[in-house]
C-alpha positions in Angstrom: 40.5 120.9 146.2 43.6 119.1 146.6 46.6 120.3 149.4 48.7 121.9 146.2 46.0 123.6 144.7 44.7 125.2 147.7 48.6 126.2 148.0 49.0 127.6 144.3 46.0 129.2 144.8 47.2 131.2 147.7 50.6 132.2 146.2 48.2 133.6 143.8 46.5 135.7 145.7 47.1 139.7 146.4 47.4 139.3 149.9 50.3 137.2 149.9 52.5 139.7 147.9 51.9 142.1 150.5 52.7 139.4 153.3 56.0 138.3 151.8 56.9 142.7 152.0 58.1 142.8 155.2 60.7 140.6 154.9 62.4 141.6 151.6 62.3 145.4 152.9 64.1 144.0 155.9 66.5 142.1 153.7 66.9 145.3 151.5 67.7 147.5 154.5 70.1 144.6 155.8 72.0 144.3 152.6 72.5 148.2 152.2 73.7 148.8 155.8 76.3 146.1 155.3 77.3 147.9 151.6 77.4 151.4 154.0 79.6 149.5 156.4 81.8 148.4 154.1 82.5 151.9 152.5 82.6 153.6 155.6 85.6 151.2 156.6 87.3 152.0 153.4 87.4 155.7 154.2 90.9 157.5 154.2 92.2 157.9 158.0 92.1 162.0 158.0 88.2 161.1 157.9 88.0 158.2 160.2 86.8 159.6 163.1 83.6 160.7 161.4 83.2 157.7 159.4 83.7 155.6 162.5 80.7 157.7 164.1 78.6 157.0 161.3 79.3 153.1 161.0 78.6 153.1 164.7 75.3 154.4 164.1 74.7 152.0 160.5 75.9 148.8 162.7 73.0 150.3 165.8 70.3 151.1 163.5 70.8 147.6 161.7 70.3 145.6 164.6 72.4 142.6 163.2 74.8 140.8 165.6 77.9 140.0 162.8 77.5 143.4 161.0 78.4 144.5 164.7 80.9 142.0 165.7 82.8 142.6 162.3 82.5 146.5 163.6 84.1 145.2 166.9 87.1 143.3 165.4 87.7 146.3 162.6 88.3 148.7 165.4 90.2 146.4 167.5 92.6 145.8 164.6 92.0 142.0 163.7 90.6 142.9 160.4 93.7 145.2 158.8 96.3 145.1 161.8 96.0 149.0 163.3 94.2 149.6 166.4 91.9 152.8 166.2 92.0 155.0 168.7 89.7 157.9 168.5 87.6 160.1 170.8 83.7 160.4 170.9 82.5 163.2 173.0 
């Protein structure tokens, strides 16, 4: 059996559908904490202090450095121009 049929016949196999899971429920959770980031950002200012706790919390449980740094720069005001200023107790 040559190198490429030993490879198609892998890809065909059960197994590897359930190897390649991991990684798109990863991507998947990615993708919709970024989407939940970006809402949250958009809510109206009267609500920001609660929608700031819970993109703190979307941006911690997603573990993803630019998600976080574009968290960092929206609250320092490099994104729209305002600085936040809130309290967290």
């Amino acid at each position: 059996m040559g190198r490429e049929e030993e490879g198609v016949e892998r890809l065909k196999s059960p197994n590897s559908h359930f190897l390649a899971l991991p990684l798109l429920l990863s991507s998947l959770r990615l993708y919709f904490c970024v989407q939940a980031l970006k809402h949250l950002l958009q809510c109206p200012s009267q609500d920001s202090t609660d929608s700031i706790e819970l993109a703190i919390e979307t941006v911690a449980q997603a573990r993803d450095s630019e998600l976080t740094n574009h968290l960092i720069k929206y609250l320092l005001g490099d994104i729209d121009g305002i600085v936040k200023v809130f309290t967290l107790i």
